[in-house]
C-alpha positions as CSV (number, residue, x, y, z in Angstrom):
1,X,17.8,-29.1,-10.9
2,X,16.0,-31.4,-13.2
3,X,12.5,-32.4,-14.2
4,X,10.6,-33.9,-11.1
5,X,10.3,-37.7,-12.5
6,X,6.5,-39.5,-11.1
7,X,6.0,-43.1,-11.7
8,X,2.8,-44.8,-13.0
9,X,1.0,-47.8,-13.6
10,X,0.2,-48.1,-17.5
11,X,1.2,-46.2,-20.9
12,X,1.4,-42.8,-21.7
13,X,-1.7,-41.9,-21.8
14,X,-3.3,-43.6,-18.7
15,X,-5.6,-41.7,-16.4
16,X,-2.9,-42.1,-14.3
17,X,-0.7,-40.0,-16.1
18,X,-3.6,-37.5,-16.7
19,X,-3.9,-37.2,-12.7
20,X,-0.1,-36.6,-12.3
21,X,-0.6,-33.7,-14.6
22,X,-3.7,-32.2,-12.7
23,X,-1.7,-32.5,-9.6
24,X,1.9,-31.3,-10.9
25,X,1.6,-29.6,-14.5
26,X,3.0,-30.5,-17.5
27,X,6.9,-29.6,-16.3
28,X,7.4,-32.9,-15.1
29,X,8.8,-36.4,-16.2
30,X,6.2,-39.3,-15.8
31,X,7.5,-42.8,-15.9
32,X,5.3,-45.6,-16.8
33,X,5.3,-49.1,-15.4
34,X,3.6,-52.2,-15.5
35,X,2.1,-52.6,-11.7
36,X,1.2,-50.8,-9.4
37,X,3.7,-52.8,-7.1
38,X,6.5,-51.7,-9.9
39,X,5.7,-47.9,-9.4
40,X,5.8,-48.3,-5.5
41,X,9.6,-50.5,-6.0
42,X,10.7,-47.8,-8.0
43,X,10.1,-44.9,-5.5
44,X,11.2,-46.9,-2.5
45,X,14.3,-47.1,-4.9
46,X,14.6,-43.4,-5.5
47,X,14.5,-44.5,-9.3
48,X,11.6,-41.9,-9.6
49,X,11.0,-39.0,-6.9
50,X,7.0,-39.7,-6.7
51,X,4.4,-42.2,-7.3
52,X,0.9,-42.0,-7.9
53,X,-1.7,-44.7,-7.7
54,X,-5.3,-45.0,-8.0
55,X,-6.4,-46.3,-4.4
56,X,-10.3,-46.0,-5.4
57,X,-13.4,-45.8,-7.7
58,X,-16.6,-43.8,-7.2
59,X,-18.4,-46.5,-8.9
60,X,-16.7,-49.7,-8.8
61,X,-14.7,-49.2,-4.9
62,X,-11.3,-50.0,-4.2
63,X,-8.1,-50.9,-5.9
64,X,-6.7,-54.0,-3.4
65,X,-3.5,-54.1,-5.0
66,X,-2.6,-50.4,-3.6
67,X,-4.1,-50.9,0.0
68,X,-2.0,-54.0,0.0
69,X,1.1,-52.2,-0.9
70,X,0.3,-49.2,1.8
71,X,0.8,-52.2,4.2
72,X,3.6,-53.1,3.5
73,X,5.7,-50.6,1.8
74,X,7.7,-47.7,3.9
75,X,6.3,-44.7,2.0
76,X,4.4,-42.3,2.9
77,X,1.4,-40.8,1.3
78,X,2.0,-37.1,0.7
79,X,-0.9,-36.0,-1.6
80,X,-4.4,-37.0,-3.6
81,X,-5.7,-35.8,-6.7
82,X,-9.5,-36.9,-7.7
83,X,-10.4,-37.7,-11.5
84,X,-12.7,-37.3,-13.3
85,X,-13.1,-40.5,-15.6
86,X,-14.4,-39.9,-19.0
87,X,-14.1,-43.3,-21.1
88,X,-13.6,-43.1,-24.5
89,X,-14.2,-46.2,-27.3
90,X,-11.2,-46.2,-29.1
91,X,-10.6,-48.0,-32.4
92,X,-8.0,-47.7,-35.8
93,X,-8.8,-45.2,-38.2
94,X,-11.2,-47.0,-40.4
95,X,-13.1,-49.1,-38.0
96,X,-17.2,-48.6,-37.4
97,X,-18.6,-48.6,-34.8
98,X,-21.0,-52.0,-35.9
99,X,-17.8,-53.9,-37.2
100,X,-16.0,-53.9,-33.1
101,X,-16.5,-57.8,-32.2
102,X,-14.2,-57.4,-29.0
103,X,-12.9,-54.5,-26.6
104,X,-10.6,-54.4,-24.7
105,X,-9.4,-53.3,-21.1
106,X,-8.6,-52.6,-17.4
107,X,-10.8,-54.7,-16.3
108,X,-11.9,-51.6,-14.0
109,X,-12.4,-49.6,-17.0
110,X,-14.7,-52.2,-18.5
111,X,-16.8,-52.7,-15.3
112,X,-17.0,-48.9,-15.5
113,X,-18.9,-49.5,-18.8
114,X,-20.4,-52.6,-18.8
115,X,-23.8,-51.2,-19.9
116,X,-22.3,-50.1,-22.6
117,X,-20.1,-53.2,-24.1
118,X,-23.1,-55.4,-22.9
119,X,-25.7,-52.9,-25.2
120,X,-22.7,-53.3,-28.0
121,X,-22.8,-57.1,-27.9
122,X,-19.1,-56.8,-27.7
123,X,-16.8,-59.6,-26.1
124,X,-15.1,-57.8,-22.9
125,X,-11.1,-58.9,-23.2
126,X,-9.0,-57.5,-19.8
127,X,-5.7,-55.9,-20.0
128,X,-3.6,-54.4,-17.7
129,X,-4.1,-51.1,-18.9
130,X,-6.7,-48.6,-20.8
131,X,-4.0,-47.0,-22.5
132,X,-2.0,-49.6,-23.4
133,X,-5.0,-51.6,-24.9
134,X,-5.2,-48.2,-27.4
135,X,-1.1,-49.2,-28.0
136,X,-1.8,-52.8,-28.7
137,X,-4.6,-51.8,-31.0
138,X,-2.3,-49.9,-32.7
139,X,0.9,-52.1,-32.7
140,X,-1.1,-55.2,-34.0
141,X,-3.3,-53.5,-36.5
142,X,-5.9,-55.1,-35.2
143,X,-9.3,-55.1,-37.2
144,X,-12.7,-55.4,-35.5
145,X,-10.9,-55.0,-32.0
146,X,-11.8,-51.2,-30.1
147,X,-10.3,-50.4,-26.6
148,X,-11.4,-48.4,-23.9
149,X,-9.8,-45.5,-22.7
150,X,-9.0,-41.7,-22.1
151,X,-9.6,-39.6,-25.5
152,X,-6.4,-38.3,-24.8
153,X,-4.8,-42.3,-25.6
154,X,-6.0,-42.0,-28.9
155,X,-4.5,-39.2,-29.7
156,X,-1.0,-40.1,-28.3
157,X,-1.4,-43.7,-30.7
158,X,-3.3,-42.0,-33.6
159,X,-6.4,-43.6,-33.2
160,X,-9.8,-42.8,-33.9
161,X,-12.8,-42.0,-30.8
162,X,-16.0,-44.3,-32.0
163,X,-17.8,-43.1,-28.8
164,X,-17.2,-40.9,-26.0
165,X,-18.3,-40.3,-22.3
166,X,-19.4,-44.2,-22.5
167,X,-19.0,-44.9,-18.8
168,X,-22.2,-46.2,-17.0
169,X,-22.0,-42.9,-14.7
170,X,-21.4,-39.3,-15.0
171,X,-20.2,-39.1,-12.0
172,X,-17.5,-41.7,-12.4
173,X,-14.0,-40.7,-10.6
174,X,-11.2,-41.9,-9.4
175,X,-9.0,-41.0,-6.2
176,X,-5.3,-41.3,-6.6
177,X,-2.8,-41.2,-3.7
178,X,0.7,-39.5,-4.2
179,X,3.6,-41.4,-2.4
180,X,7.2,-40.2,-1.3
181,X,10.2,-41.9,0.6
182,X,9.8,-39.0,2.9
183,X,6.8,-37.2,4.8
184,X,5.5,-34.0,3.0
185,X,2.9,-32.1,5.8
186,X,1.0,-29.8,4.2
187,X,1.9,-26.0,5.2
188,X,-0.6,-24.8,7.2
189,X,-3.5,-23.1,6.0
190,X,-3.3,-19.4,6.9
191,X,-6.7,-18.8,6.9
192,X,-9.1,-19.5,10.3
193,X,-12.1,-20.6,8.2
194,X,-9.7,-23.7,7.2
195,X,-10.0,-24.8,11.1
196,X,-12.9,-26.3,12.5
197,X,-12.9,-27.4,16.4
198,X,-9.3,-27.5,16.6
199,X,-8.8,-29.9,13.2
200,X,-7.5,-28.8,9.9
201,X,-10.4,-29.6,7.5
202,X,-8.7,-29.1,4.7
203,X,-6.1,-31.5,5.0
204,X,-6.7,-35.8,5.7
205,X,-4.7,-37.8,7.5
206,X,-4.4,-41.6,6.5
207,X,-3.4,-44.4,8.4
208,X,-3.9,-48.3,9.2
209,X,-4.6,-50.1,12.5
210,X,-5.7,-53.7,13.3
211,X,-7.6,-54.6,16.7
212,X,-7.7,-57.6,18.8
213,X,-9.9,-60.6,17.9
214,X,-12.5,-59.6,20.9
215,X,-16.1,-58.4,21.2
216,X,-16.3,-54.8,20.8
217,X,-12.8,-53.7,20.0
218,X,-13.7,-51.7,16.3
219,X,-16.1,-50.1,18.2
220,X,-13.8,-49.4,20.8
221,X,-11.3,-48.3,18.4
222,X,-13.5,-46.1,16.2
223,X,-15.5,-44.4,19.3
224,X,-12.2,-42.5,20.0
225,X,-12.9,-40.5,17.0
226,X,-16.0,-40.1,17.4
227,X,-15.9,-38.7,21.0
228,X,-13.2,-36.0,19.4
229,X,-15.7,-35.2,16.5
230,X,-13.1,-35.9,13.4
231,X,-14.7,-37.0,10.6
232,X,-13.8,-40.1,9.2
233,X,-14.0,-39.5,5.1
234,X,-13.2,-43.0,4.0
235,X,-13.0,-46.8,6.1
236,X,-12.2,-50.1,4.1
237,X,-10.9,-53.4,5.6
238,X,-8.4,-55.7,3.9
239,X,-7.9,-59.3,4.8
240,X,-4.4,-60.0,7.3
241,X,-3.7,-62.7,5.0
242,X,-1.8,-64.2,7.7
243,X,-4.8,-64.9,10.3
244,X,-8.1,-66.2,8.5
245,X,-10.9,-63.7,9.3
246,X,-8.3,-61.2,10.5
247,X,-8.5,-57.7,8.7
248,X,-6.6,-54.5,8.5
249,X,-8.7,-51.2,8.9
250,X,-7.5,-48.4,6.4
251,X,-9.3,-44.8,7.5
252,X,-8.6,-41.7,6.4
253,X,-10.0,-38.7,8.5
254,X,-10.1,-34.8,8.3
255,X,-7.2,-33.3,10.1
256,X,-3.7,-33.5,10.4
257,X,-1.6,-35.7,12.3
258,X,0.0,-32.3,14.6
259,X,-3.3,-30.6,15.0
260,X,-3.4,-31.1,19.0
261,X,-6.7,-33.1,18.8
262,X,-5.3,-35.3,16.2
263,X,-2.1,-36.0,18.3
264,X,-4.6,-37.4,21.3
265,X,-7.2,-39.3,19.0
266,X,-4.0,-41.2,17.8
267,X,-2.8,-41.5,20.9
268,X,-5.8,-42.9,22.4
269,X,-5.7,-45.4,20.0
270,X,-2.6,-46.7,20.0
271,X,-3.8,-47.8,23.1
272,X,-6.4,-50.1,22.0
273,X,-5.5,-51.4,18.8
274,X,-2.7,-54.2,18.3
275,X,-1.2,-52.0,15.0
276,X,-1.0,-49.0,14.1
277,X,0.8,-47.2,11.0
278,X,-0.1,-43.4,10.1
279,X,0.7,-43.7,6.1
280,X,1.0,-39.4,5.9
281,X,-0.8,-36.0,6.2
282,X,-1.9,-33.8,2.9
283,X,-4.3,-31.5,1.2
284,X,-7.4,-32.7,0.3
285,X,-8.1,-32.6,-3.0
286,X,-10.3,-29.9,-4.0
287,X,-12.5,-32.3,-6.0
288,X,-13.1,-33.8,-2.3
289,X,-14.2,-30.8,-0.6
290,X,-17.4,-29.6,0.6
């Protein structure tokens, strides 16, 4: 049997390559790729076994371009790993720190420092990618030019940390989502403690539901959790596209999608809302639990 192979958006060297190897060890084969639409094409072609995305930021929110592809792509979310970010300013060997003119990024990387690059009197260039800036860096020889990215991009390309741990926040994270062509549930936890009022606390569920245009019906929609006490960890809306002032409703909630509460809550609200898709069970990351 060979190598599990995980796709990812950026170079070697991305923090999304550093979160596949949190999750799954080094044993693996990661796969870069340009988009974040590329790596979900890819797994939906069974060119690569896994995926795994960022789908949010502790400091700077969501990452549209993954919520969007949740909605419309067939797999199923089978895991989540949380980062921690630690930015890095990354130049050629003989650059100083007072000769960078221009840095360059993802432009969520550099709105994850923009104290710093504004304090540095820098001008902010975007990229696609943190790691691939360091590449392009590197590649083009290019003088008075730094990028921002994970220390461990520099020492893929050869190039030299200025500054590290320049991120406005030292809290800054980053939730990734693992996707699959198939549904992975989570084993159940053999413990009791890992149960709480008949929901598995230690696993999420996610899903995506849209509700008539009519006074009350979010509420109406949302109440049915609340009346079954699940906790709802994360709720984001994303415009229809097709309807002006329409929106999708991603949540994510403790529980599993077989824990018999579960099974009624979505139940329930199938009945009131006019679309539902549950996107996959799994662990919660153990960054993410109380």
């Amino acid at each position: 049997m060979g190598k599990l192979t995980i796709g990812f958006q950026g170079e070697h060297g991305a923090y999304s390559e550093e979160a596949i190897y949190k999750q799954f060890g080094r044993e693996v084969k990661t796969v870069p790729t340009v988009s974040i639409r590329e790596v979900f094409s890819l797994t939906e072609a069974g060119s690569v076994d896994l995926g795994v995305v960022p789908v949010e930021n502790s400091v700077e929110g969501s990452i549209n371009e993954t919520y969007d592809m949740l909605l419309s792509s067939n797999l199923k979310v089978v895991g989540e790993v949380v980062l921690r970010v630690v930015h890095c300013l990354i130049a050629l060997r003989a650059a100083k720190l007072g000769g960078i003119k221009v840095v360059y990024s993802h432009p969520q990387a550099l709105a994850q420092c923009r104290n710093f690059v504004t304090a540095l009197g820098v001008e902010p260039i975007v990229t696609y990618d943190t790691a691939g800036s360091v590449k392009m860096i590197k590649e083009r020889r290019l003088e008075g030019a730094a990028a921002i990215a994970g220390e461990r991009a520099a020492q893929i390309y050869g190039l030299k940390v200025l500054k590290k741990g320049i991120e406005d926040y030292s809290t800054n994270s980053t939730r990734f989502l693992v996707v699959a062509r198939e549904s992975a549930e989570p084993e159940r936890p053999k413990r009791p403690s890992a149960r709480r009022g008949g929901v598995s606390y230690g696993s999420k569920t996610s899903l995506i539901f849209a509700v008539p245009h009519t006074p009350g019906s979010l509420y109406n929609a949302l109440e049915v959790f609340a009346r079954a006490k699940i906790n709802l960890t994360k709720i984001e809306s994303r415009p229809t596209k097709e309807r002006p002032w329409e929106y999708y409703f991603f949540v994510d909630f403790e529980g599993r999608r077989d824990d018999p509460k579960v099974v009624e809550v979505l139940s329930e609200l199938a009945r009131k809302t006019a679309f539902l898709k549950v996107l996959g069970s799994y662990p919660r990351s153990k960054a993410d639990r109380p």
